[in-house]
N, C-alpha and C positions, 0 to 999 in steps of 0.2 A: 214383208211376208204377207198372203195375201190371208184374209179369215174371211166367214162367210159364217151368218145368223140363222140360223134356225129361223123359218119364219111358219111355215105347220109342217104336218105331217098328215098327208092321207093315201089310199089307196096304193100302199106298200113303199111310197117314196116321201123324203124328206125336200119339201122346197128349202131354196138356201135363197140365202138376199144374199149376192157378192157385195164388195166397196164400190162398186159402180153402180149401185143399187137397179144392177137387174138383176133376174130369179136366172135359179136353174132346177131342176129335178135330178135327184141323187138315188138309187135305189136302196132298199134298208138295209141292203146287205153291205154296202160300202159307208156305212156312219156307225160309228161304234155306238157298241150298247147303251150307254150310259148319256146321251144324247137328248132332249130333250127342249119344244119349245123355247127361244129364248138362249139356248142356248149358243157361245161360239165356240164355231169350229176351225180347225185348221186341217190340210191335205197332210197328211203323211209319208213318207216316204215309199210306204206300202203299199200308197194308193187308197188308204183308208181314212174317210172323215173323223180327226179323232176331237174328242172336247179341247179346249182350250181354259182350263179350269182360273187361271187370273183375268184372264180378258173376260170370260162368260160374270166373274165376281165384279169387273171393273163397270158392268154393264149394266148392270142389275143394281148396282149403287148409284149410277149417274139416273139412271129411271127412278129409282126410290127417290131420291133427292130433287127432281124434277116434280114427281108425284107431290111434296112436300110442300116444295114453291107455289105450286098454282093450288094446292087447298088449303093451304096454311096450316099446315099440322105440324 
């Protein structure tokens, strides 16, 4: 399945980082609301970028923990 990160959000579109780590531009009308920096996403059936809320968790702890390693906290 393929997911795409959130990499910002400006002038009414959401860059996305695919797994082949290139971008693409999404308009804000096609990523659900609740979307957000950081965030991953998965396509929909709908055609709608929706959150992918265990991968977006799974991401955010490999970076936390990352963060952790290199300061020593």
């Amino acid at each position: 399945m393929n997911t795409f990160t959130v990499d910002r959000i400006e002038s009414g579109y959401f860059i996305l980082e695919t797994e082949e780590k290139t971008y693409i531009d999404v308009p804000k009308d096609q990523v659900s609301e609740d979307a957000k920096e950081g965030s991953v996403l998965r396509l929909s059936e709908t055609g709608i970028y929706e959150v992918d809320a265990i991968k977006t968790a799974e991401r955010k702890n490999k970076l936390f923990q990352m963060q952790n390693s290199l300061f020593g906290e």
